[in-house]
C-alpha positions as CSV (number, residue, x, y, z in Angstrom):
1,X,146.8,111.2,40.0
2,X,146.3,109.1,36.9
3,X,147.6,107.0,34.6
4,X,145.8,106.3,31.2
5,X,146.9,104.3,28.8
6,X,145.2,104.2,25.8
7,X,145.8,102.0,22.4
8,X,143.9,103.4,19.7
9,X,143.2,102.6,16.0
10,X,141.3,104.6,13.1
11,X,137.6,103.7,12.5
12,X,137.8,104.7,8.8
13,X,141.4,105.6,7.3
14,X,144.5,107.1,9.3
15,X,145.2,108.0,12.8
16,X,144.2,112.1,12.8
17,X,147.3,114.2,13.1
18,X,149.3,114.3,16.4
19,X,149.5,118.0,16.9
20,X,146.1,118.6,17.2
21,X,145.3,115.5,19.5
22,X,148.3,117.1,21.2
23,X,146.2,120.4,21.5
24,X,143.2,119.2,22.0
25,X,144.5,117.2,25.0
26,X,146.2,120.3,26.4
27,X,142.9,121.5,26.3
28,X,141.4,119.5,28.0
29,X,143.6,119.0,31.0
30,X,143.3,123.1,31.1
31,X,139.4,122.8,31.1
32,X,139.4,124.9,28.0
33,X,138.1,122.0,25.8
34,X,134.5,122.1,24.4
35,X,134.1,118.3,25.7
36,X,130.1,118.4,26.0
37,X,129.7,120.4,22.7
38,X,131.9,118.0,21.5
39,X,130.4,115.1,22.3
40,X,126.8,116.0,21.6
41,X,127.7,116.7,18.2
42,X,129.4,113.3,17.6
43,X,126.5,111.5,19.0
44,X,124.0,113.4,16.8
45,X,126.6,112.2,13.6
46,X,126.1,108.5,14.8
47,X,123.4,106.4,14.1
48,X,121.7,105.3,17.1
49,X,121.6,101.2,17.4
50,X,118.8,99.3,18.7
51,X,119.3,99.2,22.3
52,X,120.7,95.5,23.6
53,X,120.2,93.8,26.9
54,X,122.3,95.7,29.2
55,X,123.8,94.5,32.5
56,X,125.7,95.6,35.7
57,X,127.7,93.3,37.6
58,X,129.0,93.7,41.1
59,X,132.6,91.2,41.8
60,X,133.3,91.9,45.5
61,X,136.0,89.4,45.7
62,X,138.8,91.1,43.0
63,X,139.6,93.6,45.8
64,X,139.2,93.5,49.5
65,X,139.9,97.5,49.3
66,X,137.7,98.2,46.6
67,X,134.7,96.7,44.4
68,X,134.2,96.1,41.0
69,X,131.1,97.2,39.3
70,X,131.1,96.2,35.5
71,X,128.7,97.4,32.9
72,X,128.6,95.2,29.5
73,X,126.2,96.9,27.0
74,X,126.3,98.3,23.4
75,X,128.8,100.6,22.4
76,X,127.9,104.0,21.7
77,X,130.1,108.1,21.1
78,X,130.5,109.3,24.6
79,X,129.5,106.0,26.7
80,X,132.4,105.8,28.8
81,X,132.2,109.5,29.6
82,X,128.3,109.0,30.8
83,X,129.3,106.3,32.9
84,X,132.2,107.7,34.7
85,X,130.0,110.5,35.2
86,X,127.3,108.6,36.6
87,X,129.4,107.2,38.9
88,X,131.0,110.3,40.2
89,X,127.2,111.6,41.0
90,X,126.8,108.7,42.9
91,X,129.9,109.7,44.9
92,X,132.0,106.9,43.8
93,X,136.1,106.9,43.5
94,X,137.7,105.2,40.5
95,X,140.4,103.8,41.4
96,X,141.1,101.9,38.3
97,X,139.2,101.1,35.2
98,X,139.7,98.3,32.2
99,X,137.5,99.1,29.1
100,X,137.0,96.6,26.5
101,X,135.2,97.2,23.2
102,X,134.7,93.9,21.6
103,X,132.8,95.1,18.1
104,X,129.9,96.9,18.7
105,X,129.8,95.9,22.3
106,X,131.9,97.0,25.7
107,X,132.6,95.6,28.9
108,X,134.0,98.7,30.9
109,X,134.6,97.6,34.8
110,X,135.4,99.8,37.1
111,X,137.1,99.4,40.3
112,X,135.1,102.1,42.7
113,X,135.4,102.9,46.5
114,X,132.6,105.1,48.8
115,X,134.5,108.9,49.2
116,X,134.8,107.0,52.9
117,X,137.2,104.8,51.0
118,X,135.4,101.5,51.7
119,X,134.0,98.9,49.2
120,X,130.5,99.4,47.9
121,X,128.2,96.9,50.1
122,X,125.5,98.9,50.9
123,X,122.7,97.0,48.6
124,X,120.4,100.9,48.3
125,X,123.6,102.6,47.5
126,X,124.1,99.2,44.6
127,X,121.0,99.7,43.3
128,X,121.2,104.1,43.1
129,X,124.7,103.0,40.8
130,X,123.0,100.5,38.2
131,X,120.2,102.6,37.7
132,X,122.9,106.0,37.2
133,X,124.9,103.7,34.8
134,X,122.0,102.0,33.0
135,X,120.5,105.4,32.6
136,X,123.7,106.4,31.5
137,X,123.7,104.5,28.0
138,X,121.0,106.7,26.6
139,X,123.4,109.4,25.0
140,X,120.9,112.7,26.3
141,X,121.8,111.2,30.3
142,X,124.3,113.4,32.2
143,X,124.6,116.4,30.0
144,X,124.7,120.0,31.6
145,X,121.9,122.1,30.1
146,X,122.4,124.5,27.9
């Protein structure tokens, strides 16, 4: 089970219309929704920025049942997709997740358990998630062929 709760704004202009956010989100909780297409599409719309000194960050003491793992880079269409995907090949658990986009910046921590259920300490198993979610800011990382 989730919870999301999301506080949006327009980029340029107004809010797009409710009924087909409403659809679209149908959609996607069906699996119907084109997300990949989607997203590749958007990213190819976007200018790419110059890349910016990346980092992951590992807080052990926020949770003694879970560890925090936070990844402050540029922002970019489809990031936090990437990394959440990243972080499900690496056989993490979400168990909560607080994204921040501060201008053209975000500072997306995530609190992750093993699928054991235990925090992340293993320093090899560290070092396999920073390179999936550093690899994951290039916009090509992660998606399915074809």
């Amino acid at each position: 089970k989730a919870v999301n709760v999301f506080t949006v704004g327009p980029r340029f202009g107004r809010l797009p219309d409710l009924e087909l956010v409403r659809t679209d989100f149908h959609a996607l909780l069906a699996g119907t929704f084109p997300l990949q297409r989607r997203l590749a599409a958007a990213e190819g719309s976007t200018p790419r920025r110059l890349p910016e000194d990346a980092r992951v960050l590992w807080f052990d003491d926020a949770s003694s049942t879970s560890t925090v793992v936070e990844v402050r880079a540029a922002d970019a269409v489809g990031l936090l997709h990437r990394l959440a995907a990243a972080l499900e090949r690496c056989g993490l658990d979400i168990g909560d997740a607080r994204i921040s986009t501060l201008g053209g910046s975000v500072v997306d921590a995530f609190s992750v358990r093993t699928q054991a259920g235990t925090v992340v300490s293993d320093a090899a198993l560290r070092r396999t998630v920073e390179a999936a979610l550093l690899g994951a800011l290039e916009p090509d990382s992660g998606r399915s062929p074809g």
